[in-house]
C-alpha positions as CSV (number, residue, x, y, z in Angstrom):
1,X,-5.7,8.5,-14.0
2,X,-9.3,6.8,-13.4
3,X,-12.0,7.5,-15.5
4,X,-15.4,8.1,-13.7
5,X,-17.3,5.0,-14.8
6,X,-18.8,3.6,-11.6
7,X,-20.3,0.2,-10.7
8,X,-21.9,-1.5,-7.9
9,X,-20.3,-2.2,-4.7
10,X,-22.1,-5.4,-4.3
11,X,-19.4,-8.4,-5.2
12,X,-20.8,-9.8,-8.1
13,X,-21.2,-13.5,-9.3
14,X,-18.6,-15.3,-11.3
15,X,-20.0,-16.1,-14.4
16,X,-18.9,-17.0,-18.1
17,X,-17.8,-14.3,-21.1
18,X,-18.4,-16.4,-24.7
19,X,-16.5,-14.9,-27.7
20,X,-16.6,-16.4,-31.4
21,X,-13.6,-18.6,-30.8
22,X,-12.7,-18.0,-27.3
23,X,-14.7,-19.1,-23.7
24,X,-12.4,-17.4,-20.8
25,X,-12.6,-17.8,-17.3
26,X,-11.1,-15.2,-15.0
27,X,-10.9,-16.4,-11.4
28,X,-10.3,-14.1,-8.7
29,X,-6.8,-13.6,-8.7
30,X,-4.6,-13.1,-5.5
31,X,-2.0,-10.1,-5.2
32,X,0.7,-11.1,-7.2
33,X,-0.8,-13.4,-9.7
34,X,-1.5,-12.4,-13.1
35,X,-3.7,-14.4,-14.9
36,X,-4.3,-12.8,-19.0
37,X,-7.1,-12.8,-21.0
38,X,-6.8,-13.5,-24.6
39,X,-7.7,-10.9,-27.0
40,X,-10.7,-11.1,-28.7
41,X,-11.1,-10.7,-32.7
42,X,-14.6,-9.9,-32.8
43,X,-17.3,-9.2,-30.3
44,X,-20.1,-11.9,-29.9
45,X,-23.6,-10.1,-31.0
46,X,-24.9,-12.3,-27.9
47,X,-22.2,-11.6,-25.4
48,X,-24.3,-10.9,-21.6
49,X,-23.4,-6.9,-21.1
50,X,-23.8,-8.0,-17.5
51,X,-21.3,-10.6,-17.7
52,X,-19.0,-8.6,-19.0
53,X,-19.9,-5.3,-16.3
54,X,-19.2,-8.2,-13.5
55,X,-16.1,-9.3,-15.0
56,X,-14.7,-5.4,-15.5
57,X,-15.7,-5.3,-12.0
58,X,-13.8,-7.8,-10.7
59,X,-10.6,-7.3,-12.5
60,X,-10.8,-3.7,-11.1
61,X,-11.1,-4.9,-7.4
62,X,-8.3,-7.2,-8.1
63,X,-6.1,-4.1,-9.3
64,X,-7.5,-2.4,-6.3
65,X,-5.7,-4.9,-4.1
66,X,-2.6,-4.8,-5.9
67,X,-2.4,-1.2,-5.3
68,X,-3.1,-1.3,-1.8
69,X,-0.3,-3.8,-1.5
70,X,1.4,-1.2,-3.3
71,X,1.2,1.3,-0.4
72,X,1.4,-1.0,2.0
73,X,5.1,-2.0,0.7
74,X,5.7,2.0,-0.3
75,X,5.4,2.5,3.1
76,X,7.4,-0.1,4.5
77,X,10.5,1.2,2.2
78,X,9.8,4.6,3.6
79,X,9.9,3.2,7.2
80,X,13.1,0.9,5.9
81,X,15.1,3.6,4.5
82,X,14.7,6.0,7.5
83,X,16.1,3.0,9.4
84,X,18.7,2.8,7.2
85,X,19.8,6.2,7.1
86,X,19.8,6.3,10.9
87,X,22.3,3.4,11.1
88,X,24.5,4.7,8.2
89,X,24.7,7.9,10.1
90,X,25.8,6.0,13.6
91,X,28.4,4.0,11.4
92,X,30.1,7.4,10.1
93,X,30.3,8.9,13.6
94,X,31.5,5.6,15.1
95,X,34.1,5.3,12.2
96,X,35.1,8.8,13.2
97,X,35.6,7.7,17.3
98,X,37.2,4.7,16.4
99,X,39.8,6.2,14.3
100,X,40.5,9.1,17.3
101,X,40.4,6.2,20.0
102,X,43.3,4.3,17.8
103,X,45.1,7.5,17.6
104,X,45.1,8.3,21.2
105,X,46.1,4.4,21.6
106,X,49.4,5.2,19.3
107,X,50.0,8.5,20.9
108,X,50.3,6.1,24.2
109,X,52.6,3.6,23.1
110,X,55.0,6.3,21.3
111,X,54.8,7.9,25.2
112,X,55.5,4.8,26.7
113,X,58.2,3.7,23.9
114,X,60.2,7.1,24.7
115,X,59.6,6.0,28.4
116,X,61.3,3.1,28.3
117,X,59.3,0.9,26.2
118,X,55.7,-0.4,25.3
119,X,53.9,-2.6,27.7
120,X,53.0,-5.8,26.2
121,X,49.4,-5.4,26.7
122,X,49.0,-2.1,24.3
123,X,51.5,-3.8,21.9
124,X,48.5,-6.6,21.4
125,X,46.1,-4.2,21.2
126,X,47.7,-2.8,18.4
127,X,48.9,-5.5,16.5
128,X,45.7,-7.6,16.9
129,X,42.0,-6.6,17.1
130,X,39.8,-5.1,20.5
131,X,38.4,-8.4,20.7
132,X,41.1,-10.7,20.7
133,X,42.6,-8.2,23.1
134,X,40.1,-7.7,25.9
135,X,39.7,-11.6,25.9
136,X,43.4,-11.7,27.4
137,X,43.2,-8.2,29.0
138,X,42.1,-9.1,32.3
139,X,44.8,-11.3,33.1
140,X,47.4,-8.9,32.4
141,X,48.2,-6.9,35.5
142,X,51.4,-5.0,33.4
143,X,48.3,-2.8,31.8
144,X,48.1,0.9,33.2
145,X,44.6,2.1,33.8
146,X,44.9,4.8,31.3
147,X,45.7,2.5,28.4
148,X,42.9,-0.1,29.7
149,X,40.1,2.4,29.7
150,X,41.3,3.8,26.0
151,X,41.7,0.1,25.0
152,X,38.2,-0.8,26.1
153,X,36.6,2.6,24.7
154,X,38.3,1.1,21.6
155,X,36.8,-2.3,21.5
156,X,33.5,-1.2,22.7
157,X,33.4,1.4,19.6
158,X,34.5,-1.5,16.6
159,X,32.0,-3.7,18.5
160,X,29.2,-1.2,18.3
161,X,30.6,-0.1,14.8
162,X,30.8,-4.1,13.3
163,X,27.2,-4.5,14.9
164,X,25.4,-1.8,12.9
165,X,27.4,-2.5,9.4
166,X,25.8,-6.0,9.8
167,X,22.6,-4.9,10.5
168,X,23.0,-1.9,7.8
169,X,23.2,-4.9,5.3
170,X,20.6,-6.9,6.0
171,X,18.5,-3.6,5.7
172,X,19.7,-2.8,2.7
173,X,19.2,-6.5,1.3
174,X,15.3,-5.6,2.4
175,X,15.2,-2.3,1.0
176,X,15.6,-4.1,-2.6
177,X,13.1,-6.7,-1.9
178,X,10.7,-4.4,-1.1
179,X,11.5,-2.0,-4.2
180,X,11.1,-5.6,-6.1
181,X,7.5,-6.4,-4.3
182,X,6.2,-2.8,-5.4
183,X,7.6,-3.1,-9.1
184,X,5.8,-6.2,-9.1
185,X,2.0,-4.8,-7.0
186,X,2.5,-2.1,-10.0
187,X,2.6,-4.5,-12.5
188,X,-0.1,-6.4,-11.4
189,X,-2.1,-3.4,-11.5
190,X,-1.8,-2.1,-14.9
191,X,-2.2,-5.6,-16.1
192,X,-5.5,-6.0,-14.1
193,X,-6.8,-2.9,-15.8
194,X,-5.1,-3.7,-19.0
195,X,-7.7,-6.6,-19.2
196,X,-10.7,-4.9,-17.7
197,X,-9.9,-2.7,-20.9
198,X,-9.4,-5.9,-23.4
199,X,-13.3,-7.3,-22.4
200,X,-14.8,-3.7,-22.8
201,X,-12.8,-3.2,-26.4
202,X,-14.9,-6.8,-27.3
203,X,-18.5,-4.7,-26.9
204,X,-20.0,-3.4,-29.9
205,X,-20.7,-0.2,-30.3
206,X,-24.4,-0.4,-28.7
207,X,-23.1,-2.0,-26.1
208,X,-20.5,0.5,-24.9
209,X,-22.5,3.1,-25.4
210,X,-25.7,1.6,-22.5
211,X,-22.5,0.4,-20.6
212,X,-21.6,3.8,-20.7
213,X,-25.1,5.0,-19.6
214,X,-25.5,2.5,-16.5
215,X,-22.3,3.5,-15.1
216,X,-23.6,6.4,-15.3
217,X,-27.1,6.2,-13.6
218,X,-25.3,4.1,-11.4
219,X,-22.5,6.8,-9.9
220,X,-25.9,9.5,-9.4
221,X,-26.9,6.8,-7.5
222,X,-23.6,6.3,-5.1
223,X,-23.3,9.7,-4.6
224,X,-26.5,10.6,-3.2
225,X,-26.3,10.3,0.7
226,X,-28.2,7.9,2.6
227,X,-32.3,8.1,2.7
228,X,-31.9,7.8,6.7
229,X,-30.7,10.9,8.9
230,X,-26.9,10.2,9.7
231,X,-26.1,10.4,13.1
232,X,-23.8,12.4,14.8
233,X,-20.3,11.1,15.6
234,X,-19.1,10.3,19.4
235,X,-16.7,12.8,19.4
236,X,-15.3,16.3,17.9
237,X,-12.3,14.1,16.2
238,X,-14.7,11.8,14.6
239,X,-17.2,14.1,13.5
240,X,-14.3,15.8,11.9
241,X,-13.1,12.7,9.8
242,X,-17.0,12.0,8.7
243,X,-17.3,15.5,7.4
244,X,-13.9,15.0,5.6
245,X,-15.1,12.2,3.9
246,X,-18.7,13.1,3.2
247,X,-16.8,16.4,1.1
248,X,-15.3,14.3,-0.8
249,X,-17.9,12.7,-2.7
250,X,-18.0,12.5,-6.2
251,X,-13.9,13.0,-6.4
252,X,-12.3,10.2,-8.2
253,X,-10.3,6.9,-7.3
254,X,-6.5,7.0,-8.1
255,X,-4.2,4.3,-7.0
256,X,-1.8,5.4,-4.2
257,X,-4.0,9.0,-4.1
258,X,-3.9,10.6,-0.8
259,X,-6.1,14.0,-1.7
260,X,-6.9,16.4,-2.4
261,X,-8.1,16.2,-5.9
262,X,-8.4,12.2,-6.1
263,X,-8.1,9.2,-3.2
264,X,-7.6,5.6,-3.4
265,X,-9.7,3.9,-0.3
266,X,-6.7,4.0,2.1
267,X,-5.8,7.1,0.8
268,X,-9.0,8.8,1.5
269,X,-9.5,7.2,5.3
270,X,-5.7,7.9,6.2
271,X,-6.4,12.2,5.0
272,X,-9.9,11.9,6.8
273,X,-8.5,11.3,10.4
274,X,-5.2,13.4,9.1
275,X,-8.0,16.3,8.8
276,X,-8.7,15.2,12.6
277,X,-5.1,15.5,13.8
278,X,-4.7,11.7,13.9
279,X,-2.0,9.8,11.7
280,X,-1.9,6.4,9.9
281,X,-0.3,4.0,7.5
282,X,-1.2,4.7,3.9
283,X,-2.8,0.7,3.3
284,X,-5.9,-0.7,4.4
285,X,-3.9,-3.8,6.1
286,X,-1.6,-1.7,8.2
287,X,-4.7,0.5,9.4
288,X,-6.7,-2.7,10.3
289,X,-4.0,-2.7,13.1
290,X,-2.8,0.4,14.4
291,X,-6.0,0.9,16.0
292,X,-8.4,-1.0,18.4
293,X,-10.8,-3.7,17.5
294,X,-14.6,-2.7,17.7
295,X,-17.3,-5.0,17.3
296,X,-20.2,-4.7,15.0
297,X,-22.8,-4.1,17.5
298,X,-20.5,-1.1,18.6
299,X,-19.9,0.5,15.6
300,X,-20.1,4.2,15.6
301,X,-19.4,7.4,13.3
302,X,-15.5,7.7,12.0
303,X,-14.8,3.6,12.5
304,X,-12.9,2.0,9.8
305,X,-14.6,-0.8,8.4
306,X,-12.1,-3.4,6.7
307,X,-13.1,-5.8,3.8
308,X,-12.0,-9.0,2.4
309,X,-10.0,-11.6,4.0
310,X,-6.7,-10.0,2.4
311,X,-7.9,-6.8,4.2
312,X,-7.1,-4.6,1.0
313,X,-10.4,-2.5,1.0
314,X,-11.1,0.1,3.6
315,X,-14.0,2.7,3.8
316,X,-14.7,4.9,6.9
317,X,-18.3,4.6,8.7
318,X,-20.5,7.6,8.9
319,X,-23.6,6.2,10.5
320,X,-27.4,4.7,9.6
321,X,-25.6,1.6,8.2
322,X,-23.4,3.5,5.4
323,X,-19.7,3.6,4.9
324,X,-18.0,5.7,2.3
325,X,-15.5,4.8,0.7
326,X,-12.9,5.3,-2.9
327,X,-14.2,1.5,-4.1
328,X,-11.6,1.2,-7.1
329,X,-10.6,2.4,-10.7
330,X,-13.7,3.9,-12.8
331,X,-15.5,4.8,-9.7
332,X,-15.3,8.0,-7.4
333,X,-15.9,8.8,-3.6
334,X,-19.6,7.1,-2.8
335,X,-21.6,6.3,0.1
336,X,-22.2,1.9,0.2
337,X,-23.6,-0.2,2.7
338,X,-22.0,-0.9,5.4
339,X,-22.2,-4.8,4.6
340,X,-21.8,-4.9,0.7
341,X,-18.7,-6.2,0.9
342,X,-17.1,-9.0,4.0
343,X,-16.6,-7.3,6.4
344,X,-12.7,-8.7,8.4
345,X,-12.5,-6.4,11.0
346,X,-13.5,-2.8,12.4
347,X,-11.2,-0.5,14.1
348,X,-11.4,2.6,15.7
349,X,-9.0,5.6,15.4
């Protein structure tokens, strides 16, 4: 679970973190890469507290996009599986019609056997498979209508049947690649915050404790509302969504949290418009396009406003220039500036 150290929304500088034996760089690291920080021994007496508050920071945005790819894949198994389920469902009930079709089929030719004999049409059809058969079946005038129409409920059953086993695989085969992508966000974001942890464990004492302090002073800040009068929304829905969000202040960030006790940013915009009756994708990427584009100059109450050029960071707009949003491990619910982080797109629910 986060703790409720908070820091600036404002993407800080890279700079450089010097330890007695050790200089480390972190770059910004992409979903999926994992770059480690070696432990430190000892604590420099001169290290910059800043430098290391940035680089904390940063390693918790990076975990904050690993976990939005997290959802983002969490619900494409959901969507994958329901798929799945649907066509494994149509494959038992076709398994069932084709077995009854090719009994009625051997019911016929035992009739037409005690009758005289077997036309040579059904005897293909039940020697060899539908297909084979109906490729030949037209040109055999010998076949009776009643053992044509069961022969080509037959076929058209298998074909159905053989269609959705196929497609049943390849499902399947993307149901694991997708458990394997979310085993692998996860990791990525316990070893983000695994580092974050490693560079505050290097502080001294003195320095923890007016870390401490300024995270602090800093979350008072974040959670006081906007100096400016917020406007009211456009609409009864939207209005709705704000006041959703605005209650939720102070609450803390959780990966994959939906509500109500703690939200991760997706989390908290997807239950802010569920409060208004309207549904979405748990992941700031998917939201960014389930719903129309809106340009800045139109931006009103209840918008989503998407960050980054990876889209992972989401935060709803609630007027006079302010989003709020979950920003990432450490912090809670806050009010920002609409532009403290890129903005990639806005959409409107």
């Amino acid at each position: 679970m986060a703790s409720h150290k908070t820091v600036t929304t404002h993407r800080a500088s890279k700079k450089t973190i010097t330890a007695t034996r050790t200089a480390v760089t972190l770059a910004s690291a992409t979903v999926g890469s994992i770059a480690l920080v070696p432990g430190f021994a000892h604590a420099d007496p001169t290290a910059n507290l800043n430098d290391v508050q940035n680089k904390v920071k940063d390693l918790h945005e990076q975990a904050e996009a690993a976990s939005e790819a997290y959802d983002k894949a969490s619900g494409d198994l959901a969507t994958l599986q329901h798929k799945v389920d649907q066509i494994q469902a149509r494959i038992t009930a076709e398994q069932t019609q084709l077995t009854t079709a090719q009994s009625a089929l051997g019911s016929l030719a035992a009739a037409q056997y005690r009758a005289g004999g077997v036309d040579s049409s059904l005897q293909l059809m039940l020697s060899v498979s539908p297909d084979t058969f109906l490729q030949q079946a037209t040109a055999m005038s010998e076949v009776t209508d009643k053992s044509s129409d069961s022969m080509k409920s037959a076929q058209e059953i298998k074909r159905q049947l053989d269609q959705d086993k196929a497609e049943a695989s390849t499902d399947l085969a993307q149901l694991q690649k997708t458990r394997d992508l979310m085993a692998q966000n996860m990791a990525d974001v316990n070893a983000k915050e695994k580092q974050a942890q490693d560079l505050l464990n290097t502080l001294t004492k003195a320095q923890r404790q007016q870390y401490d302090t300024q995270q602090k002073q800093q979350t008072t800040q974040q959670v006081k509302p906007p100096a400016v009068n917020l406007p009211p929304a456009p609409n009864a829905r939207a209005q709705i969504a704000v006041n959703f969000a605005k209650a939720q202040i102070g609450k803390p960030y959780v990966y994959g949290a939906a509500g109500p006790r703690s939200f991760d940013c997706s989390g908290l915009t997807m239950a802010a418009w569920a409060a208004a009756g309207v549904s979405m994708s748990h992941g700031s990427s998917d939201q960014a396009y389930e719903f129309p584009a809106v340009s800045m100059k139109d931006i009103q109450p209840g918008d989503l406003v998407i960050y980054y050029g990876s889209m992972h960071h989401v935060g709803i707009y609630v007027g006079g220039g302010s989003i709020i949003h979950a920003p990432y491990s450490g912090t809670v619910v806050q009010y920002a500036s609409v532009t403290s982080m890129p903005i990639a797109k806005i959409v409107r629910p």
